[in-house]
N, C-alpha and C positions, 0 to 999 in steps of 0.2 A: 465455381465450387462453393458451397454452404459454409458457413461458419459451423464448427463441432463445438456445441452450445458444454461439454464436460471433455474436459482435457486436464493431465495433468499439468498442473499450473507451474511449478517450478522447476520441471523439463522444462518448459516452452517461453520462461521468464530472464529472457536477454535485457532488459529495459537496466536492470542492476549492472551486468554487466559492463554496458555501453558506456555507464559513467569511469571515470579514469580511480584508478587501483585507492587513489590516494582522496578524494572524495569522495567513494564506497568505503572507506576506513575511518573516516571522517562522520560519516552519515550515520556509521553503525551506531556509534555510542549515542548519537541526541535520540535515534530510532529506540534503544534500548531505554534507555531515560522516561522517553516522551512513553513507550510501552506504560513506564511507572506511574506514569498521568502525573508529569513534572510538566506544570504550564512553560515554562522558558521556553524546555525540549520541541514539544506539543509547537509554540509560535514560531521556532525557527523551523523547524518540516516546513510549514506552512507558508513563511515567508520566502524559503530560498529550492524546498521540491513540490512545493502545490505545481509546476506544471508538465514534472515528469508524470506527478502521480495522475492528474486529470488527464494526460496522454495515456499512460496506460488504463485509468477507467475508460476511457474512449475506445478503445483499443478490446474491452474487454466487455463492454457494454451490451446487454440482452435487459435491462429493463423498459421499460415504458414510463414509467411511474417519475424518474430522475431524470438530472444528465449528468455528464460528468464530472462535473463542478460540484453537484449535489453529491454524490457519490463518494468524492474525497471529502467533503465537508463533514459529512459521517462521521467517516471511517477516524479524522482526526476529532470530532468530539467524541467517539468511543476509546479512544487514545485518552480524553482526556480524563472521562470518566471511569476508566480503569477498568472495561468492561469488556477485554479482549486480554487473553492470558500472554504471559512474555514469550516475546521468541524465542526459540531453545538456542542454548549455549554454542552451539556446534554449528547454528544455522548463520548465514549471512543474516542480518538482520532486514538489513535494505531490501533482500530481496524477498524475506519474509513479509515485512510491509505491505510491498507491491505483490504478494498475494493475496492479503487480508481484501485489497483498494480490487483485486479482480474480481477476490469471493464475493463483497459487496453489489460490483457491477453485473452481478447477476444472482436474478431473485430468489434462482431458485436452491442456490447454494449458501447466501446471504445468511448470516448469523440472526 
């Protein structure tokens, strides 16, 4: 079967999940932070979930142009630059992330 290049992303966004209750609770707040384009936030994503997130860019991937390294590198220098709006309040953040990292990994949803 074909990959369904437009799918709702946070139906089908178990990657948050799979992490344990208490580092998806953990994660939210550097996620919200790092939203704020707080360099600290922004370095520890980077240091301790760059390889969920390049899993799910992987995972999520329809460009040509990237890979998935490229992808998350992005999606965290638009983190940095403050050029992606906060996650809403209500929303898991993590798992808001890791759809920003899928909208990315594909071009034609890509901000």
């Amino acid at each position: 079967m074909g990959r369904t290049p437009y799918r709702a992303l946070s139906s089908i966004n178990n990657s948050a999940w799979a992490l344990p209750p208490i580092v998806r609770h953990r994660l939210d707040g550097v996620v919200r932070r790092a939203a704020r384009g707080e360099r600290d936030a922004v370095a520890l994503l980077a240091r301790e979930f760059s390889p969920q997130m390049i899993e799910h860019a992987a995972e999520n991937l329809a460009r040509f142009d990237m890979d998935a390294e490229d992808v998350v590198q992005h999606v965290l220098l638009t983190l940095l630059e403050r050029s992606m709006p906060e996650p809403p309040l209500a929303a898991c953040a993590v798992t808001w992330l890791l759809d920003r990292v899928a909208l990315f990994a594909q071009p034609n949803l890509a901000a």
